[in-house]
C-alpha positions as CSV (number, residue, x, y, z in Angstrom):
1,X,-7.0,-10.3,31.9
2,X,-3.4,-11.1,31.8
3,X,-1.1,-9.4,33.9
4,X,2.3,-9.0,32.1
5,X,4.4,-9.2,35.7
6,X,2.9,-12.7,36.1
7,X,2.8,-13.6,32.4
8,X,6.6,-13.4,32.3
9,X,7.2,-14.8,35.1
10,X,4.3,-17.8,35.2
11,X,6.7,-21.0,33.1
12,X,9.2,-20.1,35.1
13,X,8.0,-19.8,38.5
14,X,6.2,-23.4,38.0
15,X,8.9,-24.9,36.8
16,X,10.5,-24.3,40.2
17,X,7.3,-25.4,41.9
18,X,7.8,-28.8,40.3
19,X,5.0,-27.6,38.0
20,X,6.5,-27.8,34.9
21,X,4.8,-29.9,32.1
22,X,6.2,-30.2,29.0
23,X,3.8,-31.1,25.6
24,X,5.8,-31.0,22.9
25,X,4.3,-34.3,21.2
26,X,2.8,-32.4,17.9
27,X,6.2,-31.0,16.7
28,X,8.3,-32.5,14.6
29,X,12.1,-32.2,13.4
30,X,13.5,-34.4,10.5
31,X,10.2,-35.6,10.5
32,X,10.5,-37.6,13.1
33,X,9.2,-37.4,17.1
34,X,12.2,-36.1,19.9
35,X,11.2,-38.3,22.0
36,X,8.0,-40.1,23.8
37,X,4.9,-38.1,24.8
38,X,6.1,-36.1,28.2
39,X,4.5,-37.5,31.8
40,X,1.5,-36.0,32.6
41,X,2.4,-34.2,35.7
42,X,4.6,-32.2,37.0
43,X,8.7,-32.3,36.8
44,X,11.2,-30.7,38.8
45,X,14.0,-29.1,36.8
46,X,16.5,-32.1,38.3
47,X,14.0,-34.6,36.4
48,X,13.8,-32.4,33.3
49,X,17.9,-32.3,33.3
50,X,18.9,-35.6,34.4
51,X,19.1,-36.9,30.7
52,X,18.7,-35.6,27.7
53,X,15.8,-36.8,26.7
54,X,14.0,-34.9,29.1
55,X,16.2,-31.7,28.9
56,X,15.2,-32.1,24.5
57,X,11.1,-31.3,25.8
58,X,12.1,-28.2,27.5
59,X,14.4,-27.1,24.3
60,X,11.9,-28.4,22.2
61,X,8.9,-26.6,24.1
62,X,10.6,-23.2,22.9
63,X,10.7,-24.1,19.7
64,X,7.3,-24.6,19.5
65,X,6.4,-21.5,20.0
66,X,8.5,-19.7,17.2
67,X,6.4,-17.7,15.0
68,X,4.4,-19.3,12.3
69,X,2.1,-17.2,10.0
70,X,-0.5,-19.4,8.7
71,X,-3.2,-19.1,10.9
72,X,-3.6,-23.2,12.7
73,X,-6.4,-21.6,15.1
74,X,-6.5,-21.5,18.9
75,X,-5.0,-24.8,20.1
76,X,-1.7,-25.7,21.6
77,X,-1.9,-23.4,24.4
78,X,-0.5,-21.0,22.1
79,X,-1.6,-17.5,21.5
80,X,-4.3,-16.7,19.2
81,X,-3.6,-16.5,15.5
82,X,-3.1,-12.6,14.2
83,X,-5.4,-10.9,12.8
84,X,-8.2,-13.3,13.8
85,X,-7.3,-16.4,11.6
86,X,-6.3,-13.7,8.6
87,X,-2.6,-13.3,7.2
88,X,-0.2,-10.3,7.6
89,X,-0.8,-9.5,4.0
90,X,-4.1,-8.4,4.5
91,X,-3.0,-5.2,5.7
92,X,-0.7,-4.5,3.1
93,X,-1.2,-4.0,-0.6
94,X,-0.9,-7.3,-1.5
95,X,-4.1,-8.6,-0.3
96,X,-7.2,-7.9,0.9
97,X,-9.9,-9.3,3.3
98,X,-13.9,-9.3,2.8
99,X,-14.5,-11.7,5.6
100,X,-17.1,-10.0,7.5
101,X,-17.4,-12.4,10.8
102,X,-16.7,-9.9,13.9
103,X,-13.0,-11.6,14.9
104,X,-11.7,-10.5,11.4
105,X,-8.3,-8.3,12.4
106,X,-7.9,-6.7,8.7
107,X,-11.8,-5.2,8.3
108,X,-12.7,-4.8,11.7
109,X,-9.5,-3.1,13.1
110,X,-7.0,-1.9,10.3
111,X,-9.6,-1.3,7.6
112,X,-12.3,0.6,9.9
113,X,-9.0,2.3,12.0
114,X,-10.3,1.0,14.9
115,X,-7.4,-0.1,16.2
116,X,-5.6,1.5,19.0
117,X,-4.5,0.6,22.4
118,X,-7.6,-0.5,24.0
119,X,-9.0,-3.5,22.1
120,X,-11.3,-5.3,23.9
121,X,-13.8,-7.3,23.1
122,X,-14.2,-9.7,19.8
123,X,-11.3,-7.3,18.8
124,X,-8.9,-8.4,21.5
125,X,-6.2,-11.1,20.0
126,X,-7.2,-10.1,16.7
127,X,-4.2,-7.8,15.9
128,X,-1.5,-8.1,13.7
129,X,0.5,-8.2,17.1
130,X,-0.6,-7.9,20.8
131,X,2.0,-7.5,22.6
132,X,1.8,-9.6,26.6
133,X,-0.3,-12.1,24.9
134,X,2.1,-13.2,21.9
135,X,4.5,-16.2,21.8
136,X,7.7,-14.6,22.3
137,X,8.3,-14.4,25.9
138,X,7.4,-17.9,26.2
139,X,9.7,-18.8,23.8
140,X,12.6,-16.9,25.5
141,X,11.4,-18.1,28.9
142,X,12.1,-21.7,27.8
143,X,15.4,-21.1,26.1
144,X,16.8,-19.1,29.4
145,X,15.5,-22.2,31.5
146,X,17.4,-24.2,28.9
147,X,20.6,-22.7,28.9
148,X,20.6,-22.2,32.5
149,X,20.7,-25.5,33.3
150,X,22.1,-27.2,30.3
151,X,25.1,-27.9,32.2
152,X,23.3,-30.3,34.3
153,X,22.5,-33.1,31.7
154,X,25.0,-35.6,32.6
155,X,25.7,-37.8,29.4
156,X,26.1,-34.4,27.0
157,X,29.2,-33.4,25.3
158,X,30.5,-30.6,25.4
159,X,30.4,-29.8,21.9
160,X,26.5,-30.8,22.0
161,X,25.9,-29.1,25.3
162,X,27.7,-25.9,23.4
163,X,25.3,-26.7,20.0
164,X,22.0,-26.6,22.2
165,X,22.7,-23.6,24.2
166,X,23.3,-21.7,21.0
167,X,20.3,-22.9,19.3
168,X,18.3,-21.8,22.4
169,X,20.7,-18.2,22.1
170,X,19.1,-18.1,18.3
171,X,15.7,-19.0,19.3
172,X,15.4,-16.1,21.6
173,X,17.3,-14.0,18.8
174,X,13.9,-14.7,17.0
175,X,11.8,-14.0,19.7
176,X,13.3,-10.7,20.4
177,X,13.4,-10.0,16.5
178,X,9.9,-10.2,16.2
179,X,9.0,-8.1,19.1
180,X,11.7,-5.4,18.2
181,X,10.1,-5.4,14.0
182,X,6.1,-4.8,15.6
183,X,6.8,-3.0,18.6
184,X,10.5,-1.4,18.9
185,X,12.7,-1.6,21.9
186,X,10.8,-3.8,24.5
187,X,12.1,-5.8,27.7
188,X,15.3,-7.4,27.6
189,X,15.3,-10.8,29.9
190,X,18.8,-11.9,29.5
191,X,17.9,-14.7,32.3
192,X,15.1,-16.8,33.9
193,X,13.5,-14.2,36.1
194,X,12.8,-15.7,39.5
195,X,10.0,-15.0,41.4
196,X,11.6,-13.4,43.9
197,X,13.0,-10.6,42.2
198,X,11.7,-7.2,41.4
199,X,9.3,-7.2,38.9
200,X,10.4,-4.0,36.8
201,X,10.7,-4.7,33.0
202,X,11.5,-1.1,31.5
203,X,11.7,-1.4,27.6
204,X,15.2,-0.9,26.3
205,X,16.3,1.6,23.4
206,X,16.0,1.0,20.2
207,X,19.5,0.4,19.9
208,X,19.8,-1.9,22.3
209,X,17.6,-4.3,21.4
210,X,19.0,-4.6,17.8
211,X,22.5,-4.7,19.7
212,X,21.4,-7.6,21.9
213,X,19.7,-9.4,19.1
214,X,23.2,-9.4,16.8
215,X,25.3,-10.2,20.2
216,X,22.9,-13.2,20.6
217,X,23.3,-14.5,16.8
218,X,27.2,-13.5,17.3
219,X,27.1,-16.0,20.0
220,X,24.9,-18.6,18.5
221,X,26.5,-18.7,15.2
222,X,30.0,-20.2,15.9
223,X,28.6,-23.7,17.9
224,X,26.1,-24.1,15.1
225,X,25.7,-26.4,12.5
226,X,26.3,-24.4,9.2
227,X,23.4,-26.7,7.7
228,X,21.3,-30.1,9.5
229,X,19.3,-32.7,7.3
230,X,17.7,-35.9,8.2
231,X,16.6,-35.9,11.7
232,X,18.2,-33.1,12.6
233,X,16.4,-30.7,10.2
234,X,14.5,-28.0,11.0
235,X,17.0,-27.3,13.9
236,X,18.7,-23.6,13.8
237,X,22.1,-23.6,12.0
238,X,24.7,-21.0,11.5
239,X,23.6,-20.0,8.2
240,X,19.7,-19.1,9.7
241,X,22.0,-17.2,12.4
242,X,24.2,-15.2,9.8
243,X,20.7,-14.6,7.9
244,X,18.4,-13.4,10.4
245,X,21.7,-11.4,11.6
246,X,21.6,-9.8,7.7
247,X,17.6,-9.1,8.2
248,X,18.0,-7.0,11.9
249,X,20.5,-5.4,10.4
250,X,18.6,-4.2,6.9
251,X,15.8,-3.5,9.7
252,X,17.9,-1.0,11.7
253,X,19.8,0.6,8.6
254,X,16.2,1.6,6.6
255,X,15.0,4.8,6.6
256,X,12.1,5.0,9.2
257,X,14.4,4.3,11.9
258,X,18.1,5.5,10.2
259,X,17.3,8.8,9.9
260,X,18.2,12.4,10.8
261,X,14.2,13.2,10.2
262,X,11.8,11.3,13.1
263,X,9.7,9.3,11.4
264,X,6.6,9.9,13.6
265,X,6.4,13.4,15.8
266,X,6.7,11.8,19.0
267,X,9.2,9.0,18.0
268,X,12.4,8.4,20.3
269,X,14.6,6.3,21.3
270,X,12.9,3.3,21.9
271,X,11.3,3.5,18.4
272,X,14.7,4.2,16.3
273,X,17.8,5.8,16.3
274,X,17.2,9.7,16.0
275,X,20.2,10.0,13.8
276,X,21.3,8.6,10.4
277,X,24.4,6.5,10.3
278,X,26.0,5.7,6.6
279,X,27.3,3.1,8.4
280,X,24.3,1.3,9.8
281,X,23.8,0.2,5.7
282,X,27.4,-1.2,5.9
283,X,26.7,-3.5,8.9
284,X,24.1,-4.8,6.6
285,X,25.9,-5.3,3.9
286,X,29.1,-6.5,5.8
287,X,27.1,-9.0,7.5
288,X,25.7,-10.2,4.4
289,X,29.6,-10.7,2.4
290,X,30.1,-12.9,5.9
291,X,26.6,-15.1,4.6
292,X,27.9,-15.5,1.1
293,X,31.6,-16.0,2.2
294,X,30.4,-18.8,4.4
295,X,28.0,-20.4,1.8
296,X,31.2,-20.2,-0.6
297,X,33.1,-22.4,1.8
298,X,30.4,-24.9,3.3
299,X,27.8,-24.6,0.3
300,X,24.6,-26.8,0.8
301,X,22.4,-24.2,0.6
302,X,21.3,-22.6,-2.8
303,X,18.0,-22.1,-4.9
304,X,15.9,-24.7,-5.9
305,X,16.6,-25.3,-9.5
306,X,14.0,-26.2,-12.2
307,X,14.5,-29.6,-13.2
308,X,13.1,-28.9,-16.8
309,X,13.4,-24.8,-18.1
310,X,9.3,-25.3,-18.9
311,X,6.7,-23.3,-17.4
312,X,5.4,-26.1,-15.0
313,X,8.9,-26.9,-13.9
314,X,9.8,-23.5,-13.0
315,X,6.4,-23.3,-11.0
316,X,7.7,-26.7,-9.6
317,X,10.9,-25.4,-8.2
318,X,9.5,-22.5,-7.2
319,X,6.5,-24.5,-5.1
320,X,9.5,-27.0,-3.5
321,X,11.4,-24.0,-2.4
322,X,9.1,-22.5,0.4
323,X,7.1,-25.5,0.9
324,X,9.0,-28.5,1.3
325,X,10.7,-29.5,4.5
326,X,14.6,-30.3,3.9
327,X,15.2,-28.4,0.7
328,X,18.5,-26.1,0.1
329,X,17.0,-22.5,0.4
330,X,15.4,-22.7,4.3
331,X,17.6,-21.1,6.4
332,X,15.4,-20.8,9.6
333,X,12.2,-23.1,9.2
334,X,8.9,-22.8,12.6
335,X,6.3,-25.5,12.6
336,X,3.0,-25.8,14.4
337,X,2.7,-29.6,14.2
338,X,3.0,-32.6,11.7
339,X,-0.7,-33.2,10.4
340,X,-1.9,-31.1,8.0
341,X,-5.4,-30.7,9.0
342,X,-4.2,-28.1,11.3
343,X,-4.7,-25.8,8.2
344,X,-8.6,-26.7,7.8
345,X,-9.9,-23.8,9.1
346,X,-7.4,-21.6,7.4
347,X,-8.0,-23.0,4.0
348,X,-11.6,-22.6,4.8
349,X,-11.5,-18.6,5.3
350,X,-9.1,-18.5,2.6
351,X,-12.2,-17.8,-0.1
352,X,-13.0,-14.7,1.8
353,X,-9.4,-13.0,1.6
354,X,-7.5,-12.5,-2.1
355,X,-5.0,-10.8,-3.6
356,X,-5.9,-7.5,-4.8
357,X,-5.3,-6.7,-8.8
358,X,-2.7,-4.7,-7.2
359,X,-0.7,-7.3,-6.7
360,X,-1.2,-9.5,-9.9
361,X,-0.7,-6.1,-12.2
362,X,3.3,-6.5,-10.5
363,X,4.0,-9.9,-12.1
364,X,5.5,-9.7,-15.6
365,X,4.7,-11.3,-18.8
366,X,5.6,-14.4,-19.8
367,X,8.7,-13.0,-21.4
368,X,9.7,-10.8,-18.5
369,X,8.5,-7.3,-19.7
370,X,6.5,-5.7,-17.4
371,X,2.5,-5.7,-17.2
372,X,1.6,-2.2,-18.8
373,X,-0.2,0.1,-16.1
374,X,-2.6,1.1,-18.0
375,X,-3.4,-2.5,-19.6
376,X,-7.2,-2.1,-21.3
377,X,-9.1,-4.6,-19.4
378,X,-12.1,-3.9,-20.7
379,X,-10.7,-4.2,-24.4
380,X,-7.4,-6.3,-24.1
381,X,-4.8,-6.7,-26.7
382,X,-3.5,-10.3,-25.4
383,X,-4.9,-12.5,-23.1
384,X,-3.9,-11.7,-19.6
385,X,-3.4,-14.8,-17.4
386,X,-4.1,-17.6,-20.5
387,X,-3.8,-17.9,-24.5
388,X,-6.8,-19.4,-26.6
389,X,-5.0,-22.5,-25.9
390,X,-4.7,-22.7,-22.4
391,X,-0.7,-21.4,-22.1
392,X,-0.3,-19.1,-19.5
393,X,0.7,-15.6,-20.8
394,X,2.8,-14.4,-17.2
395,X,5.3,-15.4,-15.1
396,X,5.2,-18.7,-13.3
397,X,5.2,-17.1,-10.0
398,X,1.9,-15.6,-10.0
399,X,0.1,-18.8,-11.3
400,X,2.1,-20.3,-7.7
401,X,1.0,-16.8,-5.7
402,X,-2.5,-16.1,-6.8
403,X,-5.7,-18.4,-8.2
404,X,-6.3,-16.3,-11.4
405,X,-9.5,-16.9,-13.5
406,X,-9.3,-20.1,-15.6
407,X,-6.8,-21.8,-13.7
408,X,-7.0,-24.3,-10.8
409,X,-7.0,-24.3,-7.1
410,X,-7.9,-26.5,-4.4
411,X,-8.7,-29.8,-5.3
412,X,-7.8,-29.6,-8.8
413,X,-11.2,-27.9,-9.1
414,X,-11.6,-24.7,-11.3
415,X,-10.6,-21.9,-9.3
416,X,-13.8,-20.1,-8.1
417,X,-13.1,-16.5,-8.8
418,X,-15.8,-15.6,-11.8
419,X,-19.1,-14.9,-11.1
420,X,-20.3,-18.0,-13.1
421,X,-18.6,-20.6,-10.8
422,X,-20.5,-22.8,-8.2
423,X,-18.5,-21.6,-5.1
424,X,-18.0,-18.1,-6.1
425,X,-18.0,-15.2,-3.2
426,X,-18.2,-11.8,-4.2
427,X,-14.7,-10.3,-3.6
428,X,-11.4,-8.7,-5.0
429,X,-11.8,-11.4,-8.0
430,X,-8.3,-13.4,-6.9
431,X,-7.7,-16.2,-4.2
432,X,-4.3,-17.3,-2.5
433,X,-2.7,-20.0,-4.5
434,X,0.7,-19.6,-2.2
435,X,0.8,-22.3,0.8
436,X,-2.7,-23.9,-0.2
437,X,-1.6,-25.6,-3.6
438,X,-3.9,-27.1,-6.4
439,X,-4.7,-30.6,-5.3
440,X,-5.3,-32.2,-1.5
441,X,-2.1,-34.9,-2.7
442,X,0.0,-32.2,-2.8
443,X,-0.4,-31.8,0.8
444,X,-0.8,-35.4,1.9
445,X,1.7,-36.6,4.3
446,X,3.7,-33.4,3.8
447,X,2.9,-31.1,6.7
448,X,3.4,-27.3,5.4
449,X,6.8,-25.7,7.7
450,X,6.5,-22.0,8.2
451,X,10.1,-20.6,5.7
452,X,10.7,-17.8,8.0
453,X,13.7,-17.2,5.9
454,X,14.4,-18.3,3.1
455,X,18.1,-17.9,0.8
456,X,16.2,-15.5,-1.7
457,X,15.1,-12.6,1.0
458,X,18.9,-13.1,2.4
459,X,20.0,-12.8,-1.5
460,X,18.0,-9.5,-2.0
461,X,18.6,-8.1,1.3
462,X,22.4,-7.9,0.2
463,X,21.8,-6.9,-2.9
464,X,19.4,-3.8,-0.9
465,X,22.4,-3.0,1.7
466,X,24.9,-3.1,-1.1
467,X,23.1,-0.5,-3.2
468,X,22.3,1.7,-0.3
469,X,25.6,2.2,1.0
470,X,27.8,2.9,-2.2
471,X,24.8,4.6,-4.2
472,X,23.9,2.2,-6.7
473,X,24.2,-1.2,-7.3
474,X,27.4,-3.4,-8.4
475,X,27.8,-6.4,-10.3
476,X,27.4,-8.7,-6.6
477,X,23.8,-6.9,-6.6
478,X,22.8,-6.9,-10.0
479,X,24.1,-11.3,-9.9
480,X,22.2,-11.6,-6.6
481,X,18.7,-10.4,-8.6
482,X,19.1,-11.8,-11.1
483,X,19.9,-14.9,-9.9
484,X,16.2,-15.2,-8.3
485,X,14.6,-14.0,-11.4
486,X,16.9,-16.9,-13.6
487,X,15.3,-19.1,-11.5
488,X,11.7,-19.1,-12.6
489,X,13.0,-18.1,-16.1
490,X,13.5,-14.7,-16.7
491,X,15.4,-12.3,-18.2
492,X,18.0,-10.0,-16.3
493,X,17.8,-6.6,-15.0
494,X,20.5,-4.7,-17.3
495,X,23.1,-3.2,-15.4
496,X,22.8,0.8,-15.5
497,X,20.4,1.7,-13.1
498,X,20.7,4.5,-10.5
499,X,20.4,4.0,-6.7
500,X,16.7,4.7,-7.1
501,X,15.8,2.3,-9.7
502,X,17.6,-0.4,-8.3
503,X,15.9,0.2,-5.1
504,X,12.4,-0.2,-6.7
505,X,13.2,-3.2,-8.4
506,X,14.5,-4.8,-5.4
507,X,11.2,-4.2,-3.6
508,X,9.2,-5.3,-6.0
509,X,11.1,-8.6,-6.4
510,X,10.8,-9.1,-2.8
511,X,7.2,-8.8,-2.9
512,X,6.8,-11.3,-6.3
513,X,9.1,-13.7,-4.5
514,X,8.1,-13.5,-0.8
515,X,4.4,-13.2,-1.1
516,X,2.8,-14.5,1.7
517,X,6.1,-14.7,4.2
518,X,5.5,-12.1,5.7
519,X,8.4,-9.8,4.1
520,X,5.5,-7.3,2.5
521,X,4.7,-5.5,5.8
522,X,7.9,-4.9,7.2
523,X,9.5,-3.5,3.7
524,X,6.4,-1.1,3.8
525,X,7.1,0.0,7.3
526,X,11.0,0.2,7.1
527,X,10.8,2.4,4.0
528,X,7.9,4.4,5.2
529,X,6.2,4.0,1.9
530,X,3.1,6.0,2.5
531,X,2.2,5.6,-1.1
532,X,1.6,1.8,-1.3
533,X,-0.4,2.5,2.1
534,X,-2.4,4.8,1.0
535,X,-2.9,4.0,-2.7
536,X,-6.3,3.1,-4.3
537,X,-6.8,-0.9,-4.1
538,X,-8.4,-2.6,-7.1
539,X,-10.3,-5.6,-7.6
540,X,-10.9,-7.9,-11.3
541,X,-14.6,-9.0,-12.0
542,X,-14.1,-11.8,-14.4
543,X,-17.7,-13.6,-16.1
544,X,-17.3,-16.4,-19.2
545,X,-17.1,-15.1,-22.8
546,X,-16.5,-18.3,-24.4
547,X,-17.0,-21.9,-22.8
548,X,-19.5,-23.4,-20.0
549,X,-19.9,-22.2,-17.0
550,X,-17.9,-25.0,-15.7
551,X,-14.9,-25.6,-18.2
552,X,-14.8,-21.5,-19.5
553,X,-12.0,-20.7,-22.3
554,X,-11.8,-17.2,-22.0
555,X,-13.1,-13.9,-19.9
556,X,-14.9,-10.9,-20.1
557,X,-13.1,-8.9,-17.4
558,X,-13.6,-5.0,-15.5
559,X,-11.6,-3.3,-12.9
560,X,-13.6,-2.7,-9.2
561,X,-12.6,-0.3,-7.3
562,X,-12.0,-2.4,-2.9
563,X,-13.2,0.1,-0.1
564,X,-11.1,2.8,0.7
565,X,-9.4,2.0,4.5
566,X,-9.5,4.1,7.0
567,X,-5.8,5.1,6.6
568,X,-6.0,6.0,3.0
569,X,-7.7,8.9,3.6
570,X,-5.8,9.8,7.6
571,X,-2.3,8.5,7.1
572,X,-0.5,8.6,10.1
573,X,2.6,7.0,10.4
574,X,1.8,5.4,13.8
575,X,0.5,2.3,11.9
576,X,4.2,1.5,11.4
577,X,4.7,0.2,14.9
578,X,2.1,-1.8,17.1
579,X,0.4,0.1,20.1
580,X,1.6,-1.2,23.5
581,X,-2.1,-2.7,25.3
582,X,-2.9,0.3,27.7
583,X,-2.9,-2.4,30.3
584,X,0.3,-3.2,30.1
585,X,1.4,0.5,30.4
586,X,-1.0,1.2,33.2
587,X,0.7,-1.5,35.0
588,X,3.9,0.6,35.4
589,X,6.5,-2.2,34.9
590,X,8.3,-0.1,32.5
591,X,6.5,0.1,29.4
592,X,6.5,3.7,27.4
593,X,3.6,3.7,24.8
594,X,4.9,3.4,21.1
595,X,4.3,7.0,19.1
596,X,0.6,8.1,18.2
597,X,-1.1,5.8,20.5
């Protein structure tokens, strides 16, 4: 069992036992190594900052342990993957999980509302978040170390000294980010703890913590690149600062935690603000007129255009855009390692976890107008994902999102997802397409980055912020929209909606655009929408009507109804925020359980 007094404290108390070992050899920028593999033993911090090339391994050992959220399994010495080798969407409405091996986070905990404070067991490391046993604090442990002693490495500039210590401020802006959207207010280190001092961590406020975070980006931003490419690519930059400033922002001005009305009975303040600030919606949105008005000056960055306004080449740009290392729309960009095969066991479970029908029913037709609700799949008027000649009928997002019947998936093969196919599992009737891709050379020599934000989420974000704070949208939100949906060919939203409607289609963009990047979960939790937790999940059961078994033309299809979770039928709002371990609270360093747990 981990004690979280010595987990905090372990990397840095080595390193000043000479302990410290650096192994940083699988991660890549520009695609190219930092450096040689690091000695084997151990290396005092005057060795580690006597050049740097040494003091790069420390810098580069917090980067490495950013978030990523494709499950690469339990190597690296990094924390186990959430949800047991599962994705973040598989506890939203997007997806859902049949895997029924016992480390499955989705059925076992969230599904069966088993999940609570005291996970122990095959259970244990198979949340969504586990707070003591997570990356982060590693990951701030190593920037501190960094920018405590950057001033030490002798043949640095200034300027690049100045560059470093703000990419190691932004890195711990992520870390803190990520603790503050699963768990609230948590512990603030603000510098290397040493192991002589007190070891009291009391979680700060709410407020502070998304106070700290901006007043780290604030810092970073200014010594930042505003883009890097070639070697220095997949580095933080000023526009992933001025971005991920944007998304704390949104975070902190949404509902669940900007309101006058506690979102759960027993919230406080380390769980939101107890008040509701108009004003908390124009931080937002003035910190996303600084983005743009920066982007207008340095440009570099913008959407990843089609190269032919066809089907496939809007599916193409789209694809490039969160995939590809070095592209125009990655503002902050994690990575795991450089070989792809770090993704076997992930594209392996990946048949036992699909998209619900949900999810598909969101993506428009071909021509933009929305998917009728009450669509007769039984009896249906058009074809739903494919004409009798092969053309796809919907948007060329969801053939990139989601393996629908008739179309491809892995390995060029036909994707198994009718009941006639040779590898088909019994499930929801969908499989991811996003991240996984059709054929094994789309993958080869081109390890997958994690797009931890991407231009579009910053684009609708200030579009979001905008149309909170003046009550409705204006012509920067409506351009910022439709500017994503222009990019995979389709029509604009007409200007004349209320606050409301805007509102909606902003969300439901987000979720058509950034399936799979984690955005789905938070939205759901920072708007309290208890509906889309709580609604009724559906499935498609697709056989062949017309074809062979293995080349089918067309589908008979029916709707399935997916097992009601637990919450559906005992919503409590707890679920928004992660439960604390009770062993962490019982071991009276500071830590005040989260609301309902």
């Amino acid at each position: 069992m981990i004690d979280m007094k010595h987990h905090i404290t372990t990397i840095i108390a080595l390193a000043a036992a000479l302990l410290l070992q650096v192994s940083c050899y699988d991660l890549r920028f520009g695609d190219e190594f930092l450096g040689e593999h690091p000695e084997s033993s151990g290396a005092t911090l005057d060795t580690l900052f006597s050049s740097a090339a040494n003091a790069e391994r420390v810098l580069t050992k917090a980067y490495s342990y950013l978030p990523y959220g494709l499950p690469t399994g339990k190597d690296n010495g990094h924390a186990y993957d959430k949800l047991g080798l599962n994705i973040l969407e598989s506890i939203t409405d997007l997806n859902h999980s049949r895997r029924e091996n016992p480390s499955d986070g989705p059925r076992n905990l969230y599904y069966s509302g088993a999940y609570g404070s005291n996970i122990n067991s095959d259970g244990r490391g198979c949340e969504a978040y586990r707070f003591g046993e997570e990356n982060e604090y590693s990951a701030i442990r190593y920037a501190w170390i960094y920018i405590e002693n950057a001033s030490r490495i002798p043949e640095l500039s200034s300027t690049d000294r100045r560059r470093k210590e703000a990419e190691a401020k932004m890195i711990i802006a992520i870390a803190y980010s990520e603790l503050l959207r699963y768990m609230g207010g948590v512990p603030l280190l603000k510098h290397s703890v040493e192991e002589s001092e007190e070891m009291y961590f009391p979680r700060a406020t709410f407020s502070e913590t998304v106070d700290y975070i901006v007043q780290l980006l604030d810092e970073a931003a200014p010594y930042l690149n505003w883009k890097n490419d070639g070697t220095e690519n997949g580095r933080m930059t000023k526009a992933g600062a001025l971005g991920l400033k944007l998304r704390i922002l949104l975070w902190a001005a949404s509902p669940t935690f900007n309101s006058d009305t506690p979102w759960h009975p027993e919230a406080d303040a380390y769980t939101c603000y107890g008040n509701y600030d108009k004003e908390r919606w124009k931080r937002a949105m003035d910190a996303g007129e600084a983005f743009f008005k920066e982007l207008a000056t340095n440009g570099k960055y913008g959407l990843t255009q089609a190269t032919e306004k066809t089907h496939a080449g809007y599916r193409a740009a789209f694809r490039s855009a969160y995939y590809d290392r070095g592209g125009t729309e990655i503002l902050i960009t994690t990575r795991r390692g450089y070989n792809v095969s770090i993704l076997d066991q992930f594209l392996t479970e990946a048949r036992y976890s699909g998209p619900t029908l949900n999810y598909v029913n969101m993506f428009a037709w071909a021509d933009g107008a929305d998917f009728p609700e009450d669509f007769n799949w039984e009896k249906p008027s058009r074809q739903p994902f494919f004409d009798a000649s092969g053309n796809p009928t919907r948007e060329p997002r969801l053939y990139e999102t989601v393996a629908v019947p008739g179309d491809t998936w892995k390995n060029g093969t036909m994707a198994p997802v009718y009941m006639e196919a040779q590898q088909y599992v019994a499930g929801v009737g969908f499989l991811q397409k996003k991240f996984i891709l059709d054929y094994d050379s789309d993958r080869s020599g081109k390890p997958v980055q994690w797009p931890y934000l991407r231009l579009p989420e910053v684009m609708l974000s200030y579009a979001e912020a905008i149309n909170e704070y003046n009550g409705g949208p204006d012509a920067t939100a409506y351009d910022m929209i439709n500017d994503v949906r222009a990019r995979v060919g389709l029509p604009e939203i007409q200007a004349g909606l209320l606050q409301t409607e805007f509102r909606e289609a902003l969300i439901k963009e987000r979720a058509l655009e950034l399936g799979y990047e984690e955005v789905r979960w938070f939205d759901l939790v920072r708007w309290g929408r208890k509906d889309d937790f709580t609604k009724k999940l559906y499935g498609l059961q697709s056989s062949v009507a017309t074809g062979s078994n293995t080349a089918p033309k067309s589908f008979n299809f029916s709707v399935t109804e997916i097992a009601t979770r637990n919450w559906a039928t005992s919503w409590d709002t707890k679920w928004y925020l992660a439960a604390f371990p009770q062993t962490e609270v019982d071991k009276d360093y500071g830590i005040v359980q989260n609301p309902g747990w």
